[in-house]
C-alpha positions in Angstrom: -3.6 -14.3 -19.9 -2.5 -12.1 -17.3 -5.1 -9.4 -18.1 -7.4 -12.9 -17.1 -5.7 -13.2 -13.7 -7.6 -12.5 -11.0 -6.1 -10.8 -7.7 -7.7 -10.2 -4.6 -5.9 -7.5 -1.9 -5.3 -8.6 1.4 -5.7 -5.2 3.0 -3.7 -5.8 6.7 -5.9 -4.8 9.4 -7.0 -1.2 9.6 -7.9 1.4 12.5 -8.2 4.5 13.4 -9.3 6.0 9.9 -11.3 8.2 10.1 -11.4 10.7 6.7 -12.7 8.3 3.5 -10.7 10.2 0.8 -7.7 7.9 1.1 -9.8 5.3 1.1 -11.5 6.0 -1.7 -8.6 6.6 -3.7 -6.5 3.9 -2.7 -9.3 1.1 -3.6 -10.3 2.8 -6.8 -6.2 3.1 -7.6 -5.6 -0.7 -6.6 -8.9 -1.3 -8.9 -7.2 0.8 -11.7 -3.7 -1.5 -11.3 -6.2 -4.7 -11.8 -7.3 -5.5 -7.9 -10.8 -7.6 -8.4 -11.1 -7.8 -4.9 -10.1 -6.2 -1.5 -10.3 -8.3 1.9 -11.0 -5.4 4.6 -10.4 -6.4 8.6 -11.5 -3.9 10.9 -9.8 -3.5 14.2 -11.9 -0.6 15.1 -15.5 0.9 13.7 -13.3 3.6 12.1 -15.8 6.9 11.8 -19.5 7.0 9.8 -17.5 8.9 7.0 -15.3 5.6 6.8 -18.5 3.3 7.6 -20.6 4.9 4.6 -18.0 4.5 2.1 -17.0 0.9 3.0 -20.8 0.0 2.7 -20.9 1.9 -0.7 -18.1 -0.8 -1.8 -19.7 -3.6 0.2 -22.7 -3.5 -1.8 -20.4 -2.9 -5.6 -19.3 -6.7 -3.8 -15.8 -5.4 -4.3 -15.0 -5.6 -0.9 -15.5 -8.2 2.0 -14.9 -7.0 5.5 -14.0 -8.8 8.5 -14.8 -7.6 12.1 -10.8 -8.2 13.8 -11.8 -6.5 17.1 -10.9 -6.9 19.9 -13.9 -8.1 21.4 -14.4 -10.0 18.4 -11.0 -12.1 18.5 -11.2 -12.6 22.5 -8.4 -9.8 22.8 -6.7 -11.9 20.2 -5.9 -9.0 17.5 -5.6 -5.9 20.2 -3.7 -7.4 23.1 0.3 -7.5 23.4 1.2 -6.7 19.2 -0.6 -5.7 16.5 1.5 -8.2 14.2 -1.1 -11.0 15.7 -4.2 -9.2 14.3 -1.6 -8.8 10.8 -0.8 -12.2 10.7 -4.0 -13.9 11.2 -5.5 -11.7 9.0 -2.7 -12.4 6.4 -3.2 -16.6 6.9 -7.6 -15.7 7.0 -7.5 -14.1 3.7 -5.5 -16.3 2.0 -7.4 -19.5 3.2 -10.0 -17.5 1.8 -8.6 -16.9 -1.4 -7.2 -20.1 -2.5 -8.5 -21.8 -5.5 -10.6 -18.9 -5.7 -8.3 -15.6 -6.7 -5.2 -16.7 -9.0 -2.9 -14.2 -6.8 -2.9 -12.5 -3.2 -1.9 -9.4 -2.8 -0.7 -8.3 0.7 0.0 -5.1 2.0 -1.4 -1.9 4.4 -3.5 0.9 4.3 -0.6 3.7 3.8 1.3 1.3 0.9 0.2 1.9 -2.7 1.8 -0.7 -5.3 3.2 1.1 -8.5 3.7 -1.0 -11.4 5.4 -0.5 -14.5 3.7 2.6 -16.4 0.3 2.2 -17.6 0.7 -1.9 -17.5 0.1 -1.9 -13.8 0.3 -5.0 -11.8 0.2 -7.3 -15.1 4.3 -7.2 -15.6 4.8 -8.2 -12.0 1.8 -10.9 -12.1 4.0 -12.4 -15.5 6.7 -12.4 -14.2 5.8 -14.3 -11.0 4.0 -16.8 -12.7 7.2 -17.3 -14.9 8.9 -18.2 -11.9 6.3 -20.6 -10.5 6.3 -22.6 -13.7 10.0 -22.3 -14.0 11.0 -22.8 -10.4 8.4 -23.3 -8.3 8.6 -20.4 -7.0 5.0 -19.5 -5.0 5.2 -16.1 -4.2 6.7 -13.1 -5.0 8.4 -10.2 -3.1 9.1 -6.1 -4.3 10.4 -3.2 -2.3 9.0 -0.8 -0.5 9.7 2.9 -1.2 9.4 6.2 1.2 6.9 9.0 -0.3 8.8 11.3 2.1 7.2 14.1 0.5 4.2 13.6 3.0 5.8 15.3 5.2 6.3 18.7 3.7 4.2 20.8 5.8 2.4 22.9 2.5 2.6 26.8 2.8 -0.8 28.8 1.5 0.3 29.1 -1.8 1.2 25.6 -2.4 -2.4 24.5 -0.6 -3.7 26.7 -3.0 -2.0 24.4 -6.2 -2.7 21.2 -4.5 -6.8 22.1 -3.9 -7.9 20.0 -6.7 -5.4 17.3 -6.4 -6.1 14.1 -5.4 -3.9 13.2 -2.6 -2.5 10.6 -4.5 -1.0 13.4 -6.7 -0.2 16.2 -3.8 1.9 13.2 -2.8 4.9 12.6 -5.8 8.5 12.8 -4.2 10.0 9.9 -2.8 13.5 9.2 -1.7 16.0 8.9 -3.9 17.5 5.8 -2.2 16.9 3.7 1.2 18.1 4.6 4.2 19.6 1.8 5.9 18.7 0.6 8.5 15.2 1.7 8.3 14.1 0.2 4.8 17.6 -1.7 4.0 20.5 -3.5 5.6 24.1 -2.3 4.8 26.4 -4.9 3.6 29.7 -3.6 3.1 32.0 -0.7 4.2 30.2 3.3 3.6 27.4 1.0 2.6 28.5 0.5 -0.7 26.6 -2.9 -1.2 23.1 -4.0 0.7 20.3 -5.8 1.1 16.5 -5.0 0.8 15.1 -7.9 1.2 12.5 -9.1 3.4 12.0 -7.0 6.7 15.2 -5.5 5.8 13.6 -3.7 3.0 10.0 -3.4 4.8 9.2 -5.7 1.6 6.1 -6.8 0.8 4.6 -9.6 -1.4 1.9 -11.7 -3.0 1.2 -15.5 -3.2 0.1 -17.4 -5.7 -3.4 -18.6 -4.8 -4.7 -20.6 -8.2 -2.1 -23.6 -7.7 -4.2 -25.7 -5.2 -0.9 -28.1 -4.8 0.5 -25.3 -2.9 -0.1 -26.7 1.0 -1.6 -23.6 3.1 0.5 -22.4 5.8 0.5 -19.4 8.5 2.1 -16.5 6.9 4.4 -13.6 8.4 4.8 -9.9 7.4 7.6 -8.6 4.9 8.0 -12.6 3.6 5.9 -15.6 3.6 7.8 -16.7 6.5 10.9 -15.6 8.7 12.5 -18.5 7.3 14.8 -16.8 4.9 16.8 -19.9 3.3 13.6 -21.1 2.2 12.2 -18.1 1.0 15.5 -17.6 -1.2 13.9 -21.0 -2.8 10.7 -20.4 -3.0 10.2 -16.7 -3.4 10.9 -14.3 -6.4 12.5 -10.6 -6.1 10.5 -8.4 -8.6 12.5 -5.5 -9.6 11.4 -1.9 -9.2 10.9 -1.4 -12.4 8.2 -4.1 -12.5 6.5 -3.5 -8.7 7.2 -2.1 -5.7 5.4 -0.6 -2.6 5.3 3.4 -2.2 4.8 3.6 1.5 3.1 7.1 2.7 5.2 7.0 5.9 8.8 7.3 7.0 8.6 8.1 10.7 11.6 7.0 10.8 13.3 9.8 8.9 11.9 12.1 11.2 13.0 10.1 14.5 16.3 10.3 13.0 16.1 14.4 12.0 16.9 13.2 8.4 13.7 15.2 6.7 16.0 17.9 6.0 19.0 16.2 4.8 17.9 13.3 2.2 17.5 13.7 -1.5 14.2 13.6 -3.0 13.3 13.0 -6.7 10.1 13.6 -8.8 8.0 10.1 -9.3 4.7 10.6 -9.8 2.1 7.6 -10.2 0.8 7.3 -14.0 -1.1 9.9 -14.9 -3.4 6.6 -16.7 -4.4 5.5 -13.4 -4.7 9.3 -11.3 -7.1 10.1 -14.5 -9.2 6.6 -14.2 -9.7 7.6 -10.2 -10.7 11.0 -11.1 -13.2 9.8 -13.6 -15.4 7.4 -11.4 -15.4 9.6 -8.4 -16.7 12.5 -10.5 -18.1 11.3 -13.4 -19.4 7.7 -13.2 -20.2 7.6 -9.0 -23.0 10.0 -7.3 -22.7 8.2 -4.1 -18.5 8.8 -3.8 -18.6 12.5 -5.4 -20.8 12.9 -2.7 -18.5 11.6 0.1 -15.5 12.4 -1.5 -16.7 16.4 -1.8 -18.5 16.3 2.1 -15.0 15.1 3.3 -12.8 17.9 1.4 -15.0 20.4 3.3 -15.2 18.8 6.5 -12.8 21.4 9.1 -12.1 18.1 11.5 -10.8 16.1 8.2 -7.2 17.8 7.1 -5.9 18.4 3.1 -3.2 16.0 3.6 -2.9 12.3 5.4 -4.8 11.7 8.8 -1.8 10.0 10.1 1.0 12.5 9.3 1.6 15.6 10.9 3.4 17.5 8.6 6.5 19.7 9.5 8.5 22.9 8.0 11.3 21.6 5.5 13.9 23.6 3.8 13.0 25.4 0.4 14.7 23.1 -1.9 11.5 20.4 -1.1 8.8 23.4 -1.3 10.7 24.3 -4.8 10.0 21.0 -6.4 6.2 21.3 -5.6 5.7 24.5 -7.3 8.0 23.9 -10.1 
């Protein structure tokens, strides 16, 4: 059955992207995991690159985009917060999906979900529909882990050993645990005990969407709501293990000049689902081979992630990428 389930990705609103390699990766990965469907909302026109790639999955009907502009929303999305553009494209897509999609998906642009092994999101999807039939439970939350390792700025050797990597897999060293108070909330003395959950953990989360009974309501960022007695009752906690986020960010670490003291361990994604992406953007597509390869040799498009400007690290996080 939960190979049947169907899941639609409520991608939060997206600007400023400009090179469509991530982009191609991260909706043929999500598709690899079992995503049927991606929900896209645009803040900006992002760049032609971006445009012609987004049209290449328009037209597969995989994905269904959404002009959130400014202009658009009556300032709505682009004035005072960007959370208002998040959370009324959060509330859209699931109004969208329900009765439609058996389970919503939310999360951003620089957040891939990593399952367990080769099962990808089908453990988690079981799991959550355990609790629903056991509990009630409508929705499900799972941590979110830094992939600090996007901010090792590559010498020319390692550059060299990356070339033919997908950025997925230039990407595979995370943290070894949370920081607190950036992705976690200390609970006792030395930090000994804490809390992920919620904003505290940057969690994020997906709602069941096939259960009609299950009124509609507006729904916030890291939780269905900010309401956290309820969502004690009416959300789920998926281990790691099962699902969790790995978040290409961590600006954060390097406001707090902690890129050079944290502990970083090897976690690549399955080499299942890195082998499926490679194999229909090389084999099975023309059309993304082509952008894909254009991109790789565009000078104004850099080998690593648009948004992160890389910086020198000590040599014990350049020795685990050559290893």
């Amino acid at each position: 059955r939960d190979k049947d389930r169907k899941v639609v990705h409520c991608l939060n609103p997206m600007y400023g992207i400009k090179d469509p390699k991530w982009l191609i990766e991260y909706l043929e990965y999500h598709i690899a995991i079992g995503v049927d469907h991606f929900h896209i909302y645009n803040v900006d026109m992002h760049s032609p690159e971006v445009q012609k790639v987004l049209e290449i999955y328009r037209k597969w009907n995989l994905i269904t985009r959404h002009d959130w502009s400014g202009k658009a929303s009556g300032q709505y999305t682009t004035r005072v917060t960007y959370e208002h553009a998040k959370w009324a494209a959060q509330t859209d897509c699931a109004l969208r999906s329900r009765g439609v999609y058996d389970y919503a998906l939310f999360s951003d642009i620089d957040e891939v979900a990593m399952g367990r092994g080769d099962e990808g999101l089908a453990p988690a999807l079981e799991m959550c529909e355990q609790a629903h039939t056991d509990r009630g439970v409508i929705g499900c939350s799972f941590n979110s882990n830094t992939v600090s390792s996007v901010f090792t700025k590559l010498t020319e050797d390692e550059e060299m050993k990356m070339k033919d990597k997908l950025l997925l897999e230039r990407y595979s060293h995370v943290e070894v645990k949370p920081v607190c108070p950036s992705n976690c909330r200390c609970l006792g003395k030395n930090c000994k005990e804490m809390t992920r959950k919620y904003h505290y953990g940057r969690q994020k989360y997906m709602v069941n969407m096939h259960d009609i009974t299950i009124p509609p309501r507006p729904l916030w960022t890291h939780a269905i709501s900010r309401d956290y007695d309820e969502m004690d009752r009416i959300m789920e906690q998926i281990p790691d293990d099962v699902l969790h986020i790995r978040h290409y960010q961590g600006h954060w670490l390097k406001n707090r000049n902690l890129l050079d003291k944290m502990e970083e361990k090897y976690a690549p994604l399955p080499k299942h689902f890195t082998d499926s992406i490679r194999k229909t953007i090389f084999k099975e597509s023309p059309l993304l081979q082509q952008s894909y390869a254009q991109a790789k040799e565009d000078p104004r498009f850099s080998s690593g992630l648009g948004w992160i400007t890389p910086v020198e690290r000590p040599a014990k996080y350049h020795n685990i990428i050559l290893a």
